[in-house]
PALUMVEX-363634 format. One record per residue (C-alpha): x, y, z; residue in one letter. Coordinates in steps of 0.25 Angstrom, whole numbers, plus 5000, padded with zeros to 4 digits. Each point is the difference from the previous one (the first is absolute). Layout:
N
XYZA/...
This chain:
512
500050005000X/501050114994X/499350124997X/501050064994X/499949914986X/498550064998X/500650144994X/501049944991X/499049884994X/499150134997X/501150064994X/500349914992X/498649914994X/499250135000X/501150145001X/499150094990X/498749995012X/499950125008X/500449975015X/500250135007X/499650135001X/500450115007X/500050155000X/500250034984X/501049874999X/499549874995X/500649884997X/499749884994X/500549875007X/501450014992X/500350145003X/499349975015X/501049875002X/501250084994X/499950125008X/499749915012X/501349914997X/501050145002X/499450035012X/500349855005X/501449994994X/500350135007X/499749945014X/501049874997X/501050104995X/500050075011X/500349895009X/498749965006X/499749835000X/498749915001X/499350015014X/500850165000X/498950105002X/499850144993X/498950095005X/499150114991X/499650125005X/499250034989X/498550064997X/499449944987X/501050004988X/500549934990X/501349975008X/499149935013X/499449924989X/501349974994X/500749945014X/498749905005X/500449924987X/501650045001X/499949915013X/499249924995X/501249964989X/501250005008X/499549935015X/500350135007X/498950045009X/499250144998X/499650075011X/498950114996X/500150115011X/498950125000X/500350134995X/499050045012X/501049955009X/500650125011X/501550005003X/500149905013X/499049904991X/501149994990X/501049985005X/499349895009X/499649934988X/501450004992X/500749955014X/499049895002X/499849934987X/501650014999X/500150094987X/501050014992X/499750104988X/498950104999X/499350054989X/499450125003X/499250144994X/501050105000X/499150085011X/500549905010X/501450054997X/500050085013X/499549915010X/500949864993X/501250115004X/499650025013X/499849845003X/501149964994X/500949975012X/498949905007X/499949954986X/501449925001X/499349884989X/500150094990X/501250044993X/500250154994X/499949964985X/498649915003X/499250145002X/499450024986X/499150114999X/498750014990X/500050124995X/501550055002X/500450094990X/501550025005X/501149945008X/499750005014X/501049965010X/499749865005X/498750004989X/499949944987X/498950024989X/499349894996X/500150034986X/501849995005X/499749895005X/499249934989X/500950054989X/501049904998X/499149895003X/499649884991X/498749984993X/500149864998X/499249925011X/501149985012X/500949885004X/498949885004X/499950005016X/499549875005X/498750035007X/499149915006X/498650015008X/500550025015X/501050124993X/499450135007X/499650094990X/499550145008X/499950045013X/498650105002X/500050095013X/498750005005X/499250134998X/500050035015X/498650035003X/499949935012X/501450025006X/501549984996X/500149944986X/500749864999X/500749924988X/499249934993X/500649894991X/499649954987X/500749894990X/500049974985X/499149885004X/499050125006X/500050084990X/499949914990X/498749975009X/499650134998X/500149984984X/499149884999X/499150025010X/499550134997X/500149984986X/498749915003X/499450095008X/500150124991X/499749924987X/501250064993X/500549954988X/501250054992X/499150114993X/499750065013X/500450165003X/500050025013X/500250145006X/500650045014X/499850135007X/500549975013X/501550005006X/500649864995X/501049995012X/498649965009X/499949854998X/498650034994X/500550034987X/500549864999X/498749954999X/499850054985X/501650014996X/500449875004X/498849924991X/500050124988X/501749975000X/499849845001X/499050004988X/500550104991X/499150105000X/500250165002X/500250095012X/499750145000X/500750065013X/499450165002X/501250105009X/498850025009X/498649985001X/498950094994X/498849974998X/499650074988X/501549964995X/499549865002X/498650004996X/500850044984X/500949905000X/498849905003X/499450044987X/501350034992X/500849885002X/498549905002X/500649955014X/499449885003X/500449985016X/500450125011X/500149985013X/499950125011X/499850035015X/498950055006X/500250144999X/500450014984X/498749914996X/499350115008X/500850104994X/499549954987X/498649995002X/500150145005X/500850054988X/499250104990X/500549914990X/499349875004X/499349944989X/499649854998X/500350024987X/501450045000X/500149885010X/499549904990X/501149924997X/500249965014X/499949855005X/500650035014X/499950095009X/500549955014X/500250065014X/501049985008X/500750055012X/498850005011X/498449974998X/499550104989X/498650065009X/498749954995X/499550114993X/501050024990X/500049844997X/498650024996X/500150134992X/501349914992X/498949884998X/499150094995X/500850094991X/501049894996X/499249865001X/500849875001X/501450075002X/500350025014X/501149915007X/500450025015X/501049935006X/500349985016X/501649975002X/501250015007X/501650034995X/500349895008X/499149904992X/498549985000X/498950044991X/498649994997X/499250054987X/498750034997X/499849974987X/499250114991X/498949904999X/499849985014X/500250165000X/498450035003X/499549865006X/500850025011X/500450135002X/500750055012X/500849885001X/501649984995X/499849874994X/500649875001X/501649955001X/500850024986X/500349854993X/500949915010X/499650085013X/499249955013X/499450095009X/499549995015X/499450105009X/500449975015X/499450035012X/501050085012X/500049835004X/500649964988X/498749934996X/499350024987X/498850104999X/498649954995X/499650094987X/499650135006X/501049995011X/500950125000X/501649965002X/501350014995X/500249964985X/501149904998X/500549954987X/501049904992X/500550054988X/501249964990X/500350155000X/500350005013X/501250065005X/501049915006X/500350115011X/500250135005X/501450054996X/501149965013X/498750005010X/499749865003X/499350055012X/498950074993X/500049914988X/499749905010X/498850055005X/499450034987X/500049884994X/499749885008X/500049864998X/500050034985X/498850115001X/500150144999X/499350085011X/499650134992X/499850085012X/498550034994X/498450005006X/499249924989X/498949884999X/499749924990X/498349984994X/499649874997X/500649984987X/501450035006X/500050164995X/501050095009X/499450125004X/501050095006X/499750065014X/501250095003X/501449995006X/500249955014X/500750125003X/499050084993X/498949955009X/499450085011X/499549955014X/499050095006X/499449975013X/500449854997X/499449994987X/500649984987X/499950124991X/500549964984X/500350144993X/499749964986X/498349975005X/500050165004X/500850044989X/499149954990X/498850065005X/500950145001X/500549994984X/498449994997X/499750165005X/500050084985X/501250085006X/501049925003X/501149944991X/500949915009X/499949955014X/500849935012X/499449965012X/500949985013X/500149985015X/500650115008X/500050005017X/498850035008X/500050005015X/498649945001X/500049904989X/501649984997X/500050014987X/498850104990X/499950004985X/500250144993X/500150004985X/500950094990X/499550044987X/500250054986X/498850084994X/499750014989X/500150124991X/499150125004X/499549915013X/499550105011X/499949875008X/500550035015X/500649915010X/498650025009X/499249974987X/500849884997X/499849945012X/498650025006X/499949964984X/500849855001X/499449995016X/498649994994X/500349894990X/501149905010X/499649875003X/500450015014X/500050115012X/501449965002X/500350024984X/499850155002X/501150084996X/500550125011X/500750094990X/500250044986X/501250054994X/500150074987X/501249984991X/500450054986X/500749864999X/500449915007X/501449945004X/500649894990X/501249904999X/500549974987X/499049894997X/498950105002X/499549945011X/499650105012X/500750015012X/498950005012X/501249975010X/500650144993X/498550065003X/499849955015X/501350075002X/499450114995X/498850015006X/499750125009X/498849975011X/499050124998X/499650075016X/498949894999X/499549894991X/498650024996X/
Protein backbone atom coordinates (compact mmCIF):
# COMPACT_ATOMS: atom_id res chain seq x y z
CA UNK A 1 0.00 0.00 0.00
CA UNK A 2 2.46 2.63 -1.45
CA UNK A 3 0.67 5.76 -2.19
CA UNK A 4 3.36 7.28 -3.82
CA UNK A 5 2.93 5.04 -7.13
CA UNK A 6 -0.81 6.46 -7.66
CA UNK A 7 0.71 10.04 -9.25
CA UNK A 8 3.24 8.40 -11.62
CA UNK A 9 0.75 5.54 -12.98
CA UNK A 10 -1.41 8.71 -13.67
CA UNK A 11 1.25 10.29 -15.33
CA UNK A 12 1.92 7.93 -17.33
CA UNK A 13 -1.41 5.85 -18.83
CA UNK A 14 -3.52 9.00 -18.79
CA UNK A 15 -0.64 12.41 -18.61
CA UNK A 16 -3.09 14.76 -20.91
CA UNK A 17 -6.25 14.55 -17.98
CA UNK A 18 -6.51 17.44 -15.95
CA UNK A 19 -5.38 16.66 -12.29
CA UNK A 20 -4.97 19.95 -10.60
CA UNK A 21 -5.90 23.28 -10.31
CA UNK A 22 -5.03 25.88 -8.45
CA UNK A 23 -5.07 29.77 -8.49
CA UNK A 24 -4.50 30.61 -12.58
CA UNK A 25 -2.07 27.33 -12.67
CA UNK A 26 -3.36 24.07 -14.12
CA UNK A 27 -1.74 20.92 -14.66
CA UNK A 28 -2.57 17.95 -16.13
CA UNK A 29 -1.16 14.64 -14.59
CA UNK A 30 2.21 14.91 -16.54
CA UNK A 31 2.97 18.43 -15.74
CA UNK A 32 1.35 17.81 -12.04
CA UNK A 33 3.72 14.48 -11.56
CA UNK A 34 6.79 16.51 -12.92
CA UNK A 35 6.55 19.54 -10.93
CA UNK A 36 5.86 17.35 -7.90
CA UNK A 37 9.10 15.09 -8.68
CA UNK A 38 11.49 18.61 -8.28
CA UNK A 39 9.97 19.32 -5.20
CA UNK A 40 10.87 15.47 -3.94
CA UNK A 41 14.20 15.23 -5.40
CA UNK A 42 15.10 18.40 -3.77
CA UNK A 43 14.30 17.08 -0.35
CA UNK A 44 16.70 13.67 -1.05
CA UNK A 45 19.34 16.28 -2.17
CA UNK A 46 19.17 17.98 0.58
CA UNK A 47 19.98 15.17 2.81
CA UNK A 48 16.74 14.14 4.32
CA UNK A 49 15.98 9.99 4.20
CA UNK A 50 12.83 7.76 4.56
CA UNK A 51 10.99 8.03 7.89
CA UNK A 52 12.92 12.11 8.04
CA UNK A 53 10.20 14.56 8.55
CA UNK A 54 9.70 18.09 6.78
CA UNK A 55 6.99 20.34 7.92
CA UNK A 56 4.71 23.00 5.80
CA UNK A 57 3.70 26.00 6.90
CA UNK A 58 1.63 26.69 4.26
CA UNK A 59 -2.01 28.36 3.40
CA UNK A 60 -3.55 26.68 0.25
CA UNK A 61 -1.07 26.72 -2.68
CA UNK A 62 0.33 25.09 -5.37
CA UNK A 63 3.60 24.19 -3.18
CA UNK A 64 1.33 22.61 -0.07
CA UNK A 65 -0.22 20.41 -2.85
CA UNK A 66 3.09 19.64 -4.37
CA UNK A 67 4.73 18.34 -0.68
CA UNK A 68 1.59 15.71 0.53
CA UNK A 69 2.43 13.66 -2.77
CA UNK A 70 6.51 14.69 -2.58
CA UNK A 71 6.22 12.48 0.68
CA UNK A 72 4.33 10.53 -0.55
CA UNK A 73 7.18 9.46 -3.36
CA UNK A 74 10.24 9.62 -1.17
CA UNK A 75 9.12 7.73 2.45
CA UNK A 76 9.69 10.90 4.21
CA UNK A 77 7.03 11.98 6.38
CA UNK A 78 4.97 15.59 6.10
CA UNK A 79 4.09 17.31 8.78
CA UNK A 80 1.29 20.04 7.77
CA UNK A 81 1.39 22.75 10.42
CA UNK A 82 -1.36 25.63 10.48
CA UNK A 83 -0.47 29.05 9.28
CA UNK A 84 -2.97 29.91 12.27
CA UNK A 85 -0.41 28.66 14.46
CA UNK A 86 1.10 31.79 17.37
CA UNK A 87 4.83 31.82 18.09
CA UNK A 88 5.09 29.21 21.32
CA UNK A 89 2.52 26.76 19.12
CA UNK A 90 5.19 26.61 16.50
CA UNK A 91 7.66 25.88 17.87
CA UNK A 92 6.02 23.30 20.08
CA UNK A 93 5.11 21.51 16.92
CA UNK A 94 8.61 21.40 15.08
CA UNK A 95 10.15 20.24 18.46
CA UNK A 96 7.83 17.44 18.97
CA UNK A 97 7.37 15.85 15.78
CA UNK A 98 11.34 16.09 15.50
CA UNK A 99 11.40 18.15 12.29
CA UNK A 100 14.01 18.49 10.29
CA UNK A 101 13.36 21.01 7.17
CA UNK A 102 10.56 23.43 6.93
CA UNK A 103 8.74 24.76 4.13
CA UNK A 104 7.17 27.78 5.02
CA UNK A 105 5.37 31.28 3.53
CA UNK A 106 7.75 33.84 3.45
CA UNK A 107 5.62 35.79 6.32
CA UNK A 108 6.79 33.30 8.71
CA UNK A 109 10.35 34.61 7.93
CA UNK A 110 10.31 36.43 11.37
CA UNK A 111 9.01 34.33 13.84
CA UNK A 112 11.22 30.75 12.00
CA UNK A 113 14.15 33.61 13.06
CA UNK A 114 13.13 34.00 16.28
CA UNK A 115 12.82 30.00 17.05
CA UNK A 116 15.60 28.98 15.58
CA UNK A 117 17.73 28.27 18.46
CA UNK A 118 14.91 25.78 20.34
CA UNK A 119 14.83 24.60 16.76
CA UNK A 120 18.33 22.55 16.88
CA UNK A 121 16.58 19.38 14.17
CA UNK A 122 16.75 21.66 11.63
CA UNK A 123 19.80 22.80 10.03
CA UNK A 124 20.18 26.52 8.51
CA UNK A 125 19.94 25.38 4.83
CA UNK A 126 16.49 23.13 5.51
CA UNK A 127 14.46 26.67 5.95
CA UNK A 128 12.96 27.16 2.61
CA UNK A 129 10.70 30.01 2.25
CA UNK A 130 7.42 30.24 -0.35
CA UNK A 131 7.41 33.35 -1.58
CA UNK A 132 11.18 34.44 -0.98
CA UNK A 133 12.30 36.76 -3.39
CA UNK A 134 15.91 37.15 -2.24
CA UNK A 135 18.66 35.75 -0.28
CA UNK A 136 18.01 35.70 3.36
CA UNK A 137 20.41 34.74 5.86
CA UNK A 138 19.75 31.24 6.93
CA UNK A 139 16.44 31.15 4.29
CA UNK A 140 16.23 29.83 0.91
CA UNK A 141 13.49 30.36 -1.85
CA UNK A 142 11.64 27.59 -2.83
CA UNK A 143 12.01 28.31 -6.18
CA UNK A 144 16.44 28.05 -4.89
CA UNK A 145 15.63 25.29 -3.83
CA UNK A 146 13.84 23.40 -6.54
CA UNK A 147 15.96 24.67 -9.13
CA UNK A 148 18.45 22.27 -9.83
CA UNK A 149 16.26 19.42 -8.94
CA UNK A 150 15.30 16.54 -11.14
CA UNK A 151 12.02 16.05 -12.88
CA UNK A 152 12.22 12.57 -13.53
CA UNK A 153 10.28 10.52 -10.83
CA UNK A 154 12.97 10.03 -7.67
CA UNK A 155 15.14 6.95 -6.70
CA UNK A 156 12.56 3.97 -5.79
CA UNK A 157 12.32 4.10 -1.75
CA UNK A 158 10.97 0.67 -0.53
CA UNK A 159 7.67 1.55 1.21
CA UNK A 160 5.47 -0.82 2.76
CA UNK A 161 2.09 -0.43 4.64
CA UNK A 162 3.34 0.04 8.47
CA UNK A 163 5.69 2.91 6.87
CA UNK A 164 4.36 6.33 8.42
CA UNK A 165 3.19 8.61 5.95
CA UNK A 166 2.06 11.89 8.06
CA UNK A 167 1.81 12.93 11.36
CA UNK A 168 -1.72 15.54 11.84
CA UNK A 169 -1.74 17.67 14.88
CA UNK A 170 -4.99 17.69 16.23
CA UNK A 171 -7.09 21.11 15.84
CA UNK A 172 -6.92 21.78 19.57
CA UNK A 173 -10.45 22.47 20.15
CA UNK A 174 -10.64 20.65 23.20
CA UNK A 175 -7.27 21.19 24.71
CA UNK A 176 -3.46 20.65 23.64
CA UNK A 177 -3.13 19.30 20.24
CA UNK A 178 -1.41 15.72 20.07
CA UNK A 179 0.31 13.87 16.89
CA UNK A 180 -1.82 11.91 15.28
CA UNK A 181 -0.22 9.34 12.88
CA UNK A 182 -1.21 7.93 9.84
CA UNK A 183 0.56 5.34 7.32
CA UNK A 184 0.59 4.53 3.60
CA UNK A 185 -1.85 1.51 4.54
CA UNK A 186 -4.36 4.53 6.04
CA UNK A 187 -4.19 6.48 3.52
CA UNK A 188 -4.61 4.29 0.99
CA UNK A 189 -7.76 3.43 3.25
CA UNK A 190 -8.71 6.68 2.75
CA UNK A 191 -8.56 6.36 -1.25
CA UNK A 192 -10.67 3.29 -1.52
CA UNK A 193 -12.92 3.64 0.98
CA UNK A 194 -14.17 7.05 0.15
CA UNK A 195 -14.10 6.62 -3.30
CA UNK A 196 -17.20 4.15 -2.59
CA UNK A 197 -18.72 6.40 -0.46
CA UNK A 198 -18.61 9.55 -2.65
CA UNK A 199 -19.36 7.47 -5.98
CA UNK A 200 -16.20 8.93 -7.63
CA UNK A 201 -14.89 7.86 -10.85
CA UNK A 202 -11.88 9.03 -12.79
CA UNK A 203 -14.36 11.72 -14.44
CA UNK A 204 -14.93 13.33 -11.37
CA UNK A 205 -14.11 17.17 -10.48
CA UNK A 206 -13.89 17.77 -7.20
CA UNK A 207 -13.50 21.16 -5.63
CA UNK A 208 -11.91 22.31 -2.22
CA UNK A 209 -12.53 25.46 -0.49
CA UNK A 210 -11.30 24.70 2.85
CA UNK A 211 -7.42 24.63 4.29
CA UNK A 212 -6.10 21.31 3.11
CA UNK A 213 -3.55 20.94 6.07
CA UNK A 214 -7.11 19.91 8.20
CA UNK A 215 -7.33 16.31 7.79
CA UNK A 216 -10.75 17.07 6.13
CA UNK A 217 -9.54 17.75 3.05
CA UNK A 218 -8.25 14.15 2.69
CA UNK A 219 -11.55 12.90 2.54
CA UNK A 220 -12.06 14.20 -1.29
CA UNK A 221 -8.09 14.58 -2.18
CA UNK A 222 -6.89 11.20 -1.35
CA UNK A 223 -10.02 9.18 -3.45
CA UNK A 224 -10.10 12.18 -6.43
CA UNK A 225 -5.64 11.39 -6.49
CA UNK A 226 -6.34 7.61 -6.24
CA UNK A 227 -8.68 7.55 -9.15
CA UNK A 228 -7.41 10.07 -11.48
CA UNK A 229 -9.81 12.60 -11.52
CA UNK A 230 -9.34 16.42 -11.06
CA UNK A 231 -8.80 18.86 -7.97
CA UNK A 232 -9.61 22.16 -8.06
CA UNK A 233 -7.87 23.67 -4.74
CA UNK A 234 -9.25 27.77 -4.15
CA UNK A 235 -6.24 30.18 -2.12
CA UNK A 236 -9.14 30.87 0.32
CA UNK A 237 -12.73 30.35 0.60
CA UNK A 238 -15.38 32.43 -0.97
CA UNK A 239 -18.40 31.86 -1.42
CA UNK A 240 -19.52 33.47 -4.48
CA UNK A 241 -15.86 32.59 -5.75
CA UNK A 242 -17.11 28.98 -5.28
CA UNK A 243 -20.47 28.96 -6.33
CA UNK A 244 -18.58 30.02 -10.14
CA UNK A 245 -16.34 27.46 -10.23
CA UNK A 246 -19.15 24.92 -9.42
CA UNK A 247 -20.76 26.10 -12.79
CA UNK A 248 -17.48 26.77 -14.76
CA UNK A 249 -15.50 23.84 -14.33
CA UNK A 250 -19.23 21.27 -13.79
CA UNK A 251 -17.64 20.05 -10.33
CA UNK A 252 -19.28 16.97 -9.52
CA UNK A 253 -18.19 16.48 -5.40
CA UNK A 254 -17.24 19.38 -2.69
CA UNK A 255 -16.88 18.89 0.43
CA UNK A 256 -17.32 22.06 3.33
CA UNK A 257 -17.68 22.71 6.96
CA UNK A 258 -20.57 23.94 8.47
CA UNK A 259 -19.89 27.54 8.20
CA UNK A 260 -18.90 27.87 4.36
CA UNK A 261 -22.33 25.38 3.23
CA UNK A 262 -23.99 28.36 5.23
CA UNK A 263 -22.11 30.81 3.74
CA UNK A 264 -23.14 29.48 0.44
CA UNK A 265 -26.65 29.28 1.10
CA UNK A 266 -26.54 32.74 2.16
CA UNK A 267 -24.52 34.10 -0.85
CA UNK A 268 -26.54 36.44 -3.19
CA UNK A 269 -25.21 34.27 -5.82
CA UNK A 270 -27.04 31.01 -4.64
CA UNK A 271 -28.73 29.61 -7.47
CA UNK A 272 -29.64 25.85 -7.93
CA UNK A 273 -28.93 26.14 -11.31
CA UNK A 274 -25.49 27.13 -11.26
CA UNK A 275 -25.19 24.13 -8.77
CA UNK A 276 -26.54 21.69 -11.15
CA UNK A 277 -23.71 19.73 -12.00
CA UNK A 278 -23.14 18.70 -8.51
CA UNK A 279 -23.44 14.88 -7.33
CA UNK A 280 -22.08 15.67 -3.71
CA UNK A 281 -22.35 18.06 -1.42
CA UNK A 282 -20.99 16.71 1.95
CA UNK A 283 -20.61 18.35 5.58
CA UNK A 284 -17.92 17.65 7.41
CA UNK A 285 -16.27 18.90 10.60
CA UNK A 286 -19.29 18.98 13.14
CA UNK A 287 -23.20 18.27 12.67
CA UNK A 288 -24.46 20.84 10.10
CA UNK A 289 -28.05 22.14 12.14
CA UNK A 290 -31.34 20.97 10.91
CA UNK A 291 -32.43 23.79 9.15
CA UNK A 292 -30.09 24.32 6.75
CA UNK A 293 -30.12 20.28 5.95
CA UNK A 294 -33.39 20.81 5.01
CA UNK A 295 -33.21 23.88 2.95
CA UNK A 296 -29.99 21.86 1.03
CA UNK A 297 -32.75 18.84 0.52
CA UNK A 298 -35.07 20.94 -0.77
CA UNK A 299 -33.04 23.13 -3.08
CA UNK A 300 -30.48 20.60 -4.09
CA UNK A 301 -32.57 17.03 -3.76
CA UNK A 302 -30.58 13.85 -3.42
CA UNK A 303 -27.03 15.42 -2.96
CA UNK A 304 -26.20 15.97 0.42
CA UNK A 305 -23.54 13.70 2.23
CA UNK A 306 -22.52 14.19 5.88
CA UNK A 307 -20.08 12.51 7.58
CA UNK A 308 -19.19 12.10 11.52
CA UNK A 309 -15.29 11.27 11.90
CA UNK A 310 -12.13 11.57 13.78
CA UNK A 311 -8.30 12.28 12.49
CA UNK A 312 -7.61 9.44 14.43
CA UNK A 313 -9.73 7.06 12.40
CA UNK A 314 -13.52 6.49 12.62
CA UNK A 315 -16.31 7.56 10.24
CA UNK A 316 -19.64 7.22 9.52
CA UNK A 317 -21.65 8.47 6.33
CA UNK A 318 -24.97 9.35 5.39
CA UNK A 319 -25.61 8.51 2.23
CA UNK A 320 -27.56 11.20 0.05
CA UNK A 321 -30.17 8.69 -0.28
CA UNK A 322 -30.84 8.20 3.24
CA UNK A 323 -30.36 12.24 3.37
CA UNK A 324 -34.17 12.90 4.07
CA UNK A 325 -35.51 9.47 5.55
CA UNK A 326 -33.39 10.08 8.31
CA UNK A 327 -32.45 13.26 8.63
CA UNK A 328 -30.84 14.39 11.65
CA UNK A 329 -28.67 11.41 12.05
CA UNK A 330 -24.82 11.11 10.65
CA UNK A 331 -25.17 7.67 9.28
CA UNK A 332 -23.68 4.42 9.58
CA UNK A 333 -19.74 3.16 9.83
CA UNK A 334 -17.86 3.76 6.26
CA UNK A 335 -17.02 -0.03 4.58
CA UNK A 336 -14.78 -2.28 6.96
CA UNK A 337 -15.63 -0.23 10.34
CA UNK A 338 -17.86 -1.54 13.38
CA UNK A 339 -19.21 0.78 15.68
CA UNK A 340 -20.42 0.56 19.50
CA UNK A 341 -21.88 2.94 21.80
CA UNK A 342 -20.96 2.33 25.38
CA UNK A 343 -22.49 3.12 28.38
CA UNK A 344 -20.03 4.96 31.58
CA UNK A 345 -19.95 0.75 32.52
CA UNK A 346 -18.61 -0.24 29.55
CA UNK A 347 -21.70 -2.04 28.50
CA UNK A 348 -23.42 -1.52 25.36
CA UNK A 349 -26.53 0.91 24.97
CA UNK A 350 -30.08 -0.29 23.74
CA UNK A 351 -31.11 1.91 20.62
CA UNK A 352 -32.11 5.21 21.91
CA UNK A 353 -29.61 5.12 24.86
CA UNK A 354 -27.30 7.90 24.86
CA UNK A 355 -23.34 6.95 25.28
CA UNK A 356 -20.10 7.14 24.12
CA UNK A 357 -19.58 6.31 20.28
CA UNK A 358 -16.80 3.73 19.85
CA UNK A 359 -15.44 2.42 16.62
CA UNK A 360 -12.88 0.06 14.61
CA UNK A 361 -11.68 1.16 11.48
CA UNK A 362 -8.78 0.33 8.99
CA UNK A 363 -8.12 4.08 8.98
CA UNK A 364 -7.14 4.04 12.23
CA UNK A 365 -4.36 5.53 13.44
CA UNK A 366 -1.63 3.26 14.94
CA UNK A 367 -0.90 5.97 17.70
CA UNK A 368 -0.45 9.35 19.05
CA UNK A 369 2.99 10.40 17.97
CA UNK A 370 5.69 9.59 21.33
CA UNK A 371 2.55 9.58 23.63
CA UNK A 372 1.84 5.94 24.45
CA UNK A 373 -0.01 7.17 27.39
CA UNK A 374 -2.66 9.04 25.83
CA UNK A 375 -2.70 6.67 22.73
CA UNK A 376 -3.50 4.14 25.16
CA UNK A 377 -6.41 5.57 26.57
CA UNK A 378 -7.98 6.23 23.22
CA UNK A 379 -8.00 3.25 21.73
CA UNK A 380 -8.70 0.30 23.87
CA UNK A 381 -8.77 -3.35 23.28
CA UNK A 382 -8.84 -2.39 19.59
CA UNK A 383 -11.87 0.32 19.67
CA UNK A 384 -11.47 3.81 19.57
CA UNK A 385 -13.18 5.68 22.24
CA UNK A 386 -14.14 9.07 20.21
CA UNK A 387 -14.84 11.02 23.35
CA UNK A 388 -18.39 11.78 21.84
CA UNK A 389 -22.38 11.71 23.16
CA UNK A 390 -24.49 9.84 20.54
CA UNK A 391 -27.32 6.67 20.31
CA UNK A 392 -28.12 4.66 17.70
CA UNK A 393 -32.18 4.33 16.29
CA UNK A 394 -33.28 1.07 15.44
CA UNK A 395 -31.74 0.61 12.17
CA UNK A 396 -28.29 1.29 13.63
CA UNK A 397 -28.14 5.19 12.41
CA UNK A 398 -25.80 7.59 14.76
CA UNK A 399 -27.18 10.53 15.82
CA UNK A 400 -24.66 12.70 17.33
CA UNK A 401 -25.60 14.26 20.67
CA UNK A 402 -22.55 16.38 21.56
CA UNK A 403 -18.93 16.25 23.04
CA UNK A 404 -18.40 14.89 26.39
CA UNK A 405 -16.63 18.00 27.31
CA UNK A 406 -19.16 20.03 25.61
CA UNK A 407 -22.12 18.82 27.87
CA UNK A 408 -23.60 20.77 30.55
CA UNK A 409 -24.67 19.59 34.09
CA UNK A 410 -27.28 21.73 35.51
CA UNK A 411 -28.72 20.99 38.71
CA UNK A 412 -27.65 17.19 38.05
CA UNK A 413 -29.30 16.99 34.75
CA UNK A 414 -27.72 16.55 31.49
CA UNK A 415 -28.01 19.40 29.26
CA UNK A 416 -26.73 18.46 25.34
CA UNK A 417 -26.09 21.92 23.40
CA UNK A 418 -26.69 20.89 20.07
CA UNK A 419 -30.94 20.15 21.20
CA UNK A 420 -31.05 24.35 22.25
CA UNK A 421 -28.94 25.25 19.42
CA UNK A 422 -31.26 23.99 16.98
CA UNK A 423 -34.16 25.44 18.35
CA UNK A 424 -32.08 28.90 18.39
CA UNK A 425 -30.73 28.75 14.62
CA UNK A 426 -34.87 28.39 13.64
CA UNK A 427 -35.38 32.46 15.07
CA UNK A 428 -35.38 34.59 11.22
CA UNK A 429 -32.58 36.59 12.76
CA UNK A 430 -30.12 34.41 13.61
CA UNK A 431 -27.36 33.10 11.19
CA UNK A 432 -25.00 30.69 13.59
CA UNK A 433 -25.14 29.54 17.06
CA UNK A 434 -23.34 27.85 19.88
CA UNK A 435 -24.83 26.71 23.02
CA UNK A 436 -22.39 26.29 26.22
CA UNK A 437 -22.27 25.75 29.95
CA UNK A 438 -20.75 28.59 32.01
CA UNK A 439 -20.85 28.61 36.23
CA UNK A 440 -23.66 29.31 38.27
CA UNK A 441 -23.69 29.14 41.96
CA UNK A 442 -27.19 27.79 42.16
CA UNK A 443 -27.20 25.21 39.61
CA UNK A 444 -23.27 24.70 38.79
CA UNK A 445 -23.37 25.12 35.46
CA UNK A 446 -26.28 27.44 32.90
CA UNK A 447 -26.61 27.41 29.20
CA UNK A 448 -25.96 31.00 27.61
CA UNK A 449 -25.76 31.01 23.63
CA UNK A 450 -23.44 33.25 21.34
CA UNK A 451 -24.80 34.24 18.09
CA UNK A 452 -24.27 35.42 14.49
CA UNK A 453 -27.20 37.59 13.08
CA UNK A 454 -27.99 37.71 10.17
CA UNK A 455 -27.76 40.78 7.91
CA UNK A 456 -30.12 43.85 8.96
CA UNK A 457 -31.22 41.62 12.22
CA UNK A 458 -32.44 44.01 14.94
CA UNK A 459 -32.86 40.76 17.11
CA UNK A 460 -31.51 41.60 20.81
CA UNK A 461 -30.05 39.26 23.27
CA UNK A 462 -33.53 39.82 25.54
CA UNK A 463 -35.58 38.92 22.36
CA UNK A 464 -33.56 35.91 21.51
CA UNK A 465 -34.08 34.44 24.56
CA UNK A 466 -37.49 35.01 25.93
CA UNK A 467 -37.86 33.96 21.89
CA UNK A 468 -35.87 30.33 22.24
CA UNK A 469 -37.24 29.88 26.26
CA UNK A 470 -40.63 29.70 24.75
CA UNK A 471 -39.95 26.94 22.32
CA UNK A 472 -37.27 24.38 24.67
CA UNK A 473 -38.30 21.30 25.48
CA UNK A 474 -37.35 21.62 29.04
CA UNK A 475 -37.14 24.28 32.08
CA UNK A 476 -33.85 23.21 32.52
CA UNK A 477 -33.10 23.78 28.47
CA UNK A 478 -33.49 27.44 29.07
CA UNK A 479 -30.64 29.44 28.01
CA UNK A 480 -29.61 32.57 30.80
CA UNK A 481 -27.67 34.87 28.21
CA UNK A 482 -27.28 35.64 24.84
CA UNK A 483 -24.13 36.98 23.36
CA UNK A 484 -23.95 38.79 20.04
CA UNK A 485 -20.91 38.37 17.68
CA UNK A 486 -20.03 39.42 14.20
CA UNK A 487 -18.19 35.93 14.02
CA UNK A 488 -17.35 33.63 15.74
CA UNK A 489 -13.81 32.33 16.70
CA UNK A 490 -12.33 29.44 14.18
CA UNK A 491 -9.32 26.89 13.88
CA UNK A 492 -8.10 26.27 10.69
CA UNK A 493 -10.42 23.49 9.98
CA UNK A 494 -13.32 25.98 10.42
CA UNK A 495 -14.46 24.59 13.34
CA UNK A 496 -15.61 26.89 16.18
CA UNK A 497 -13.70 27.22 19.19
CA UNK A 498 -16.44 27.35 22.19
CA UNK A 499 -13.44 26.50 24.80
CA UNK A 500 -12.12 30.03 23.09
CA UNK A 501 -15.76 31.50 23.71
CA UNK A 502 -16.27 30.23 27.39
CA UNK A 503 -13.06 31.92 28.02
CA UNK A 504 -14.39 34.66 26.78
CA UNK A 505 -17.55 35.02 28.22
CA UNK A 506 -18.31 37.94 30.51
CA UNK A 507 -21.22 37.26 33.14
CA UNK A 508 -23.69 40.14 32.84
CA UNK A 509 -24.81 41.89 36.81
CA UNK A 510 -27.43 39.24 36.60
CA UNK A 511 -28.84 36.59 34.37
CA UNK A 512 -32.23 37.11 33.34
Amino acid sequence: MDIGVLLPNHARYRPDHPAFVCGNKRFTYKAFNAYVNKLANALLNCGLTKGDKFATILPNCTQLMAAYWAAAKTGLVIVPASTMLNERGLSTLLRDSDTSLVIADASFADVLDSIRTELKAIQEERYVLVGLKSHRNGFLGYDDFVQSAKEENPRETSIDDHDMYNIMYSSGTTGAPKGIVHTHYVRAMYCSIFASCWRMRPESVVLHAGAIVFNGAMIDMMPCMYLGGTYILHESFNPEAVIADIKKEKVTHIVMVPAQIIAILNSPAFDPEKLSSLEMLQNVGAPLLLEYKHRLNETLPGRFYELYGLTEGFMTVLDKNDAIRKVGSVGVPAPFMEMRILGPDSRECAPAEIGEICGKSPMMMPCYYKQPDLTEKAIVDGWLHTGDLGYVDEDGFLFLVDRMKDMIISGGVNVYPKDIEEIVVRHPGVSEVAVMGVPDEKWGEVPIASVVLTPNSTATPKELIEWTNNRVDAKFQRIHDVVIVEAFPRNIAGKMLKREMREQYEPRDKFV
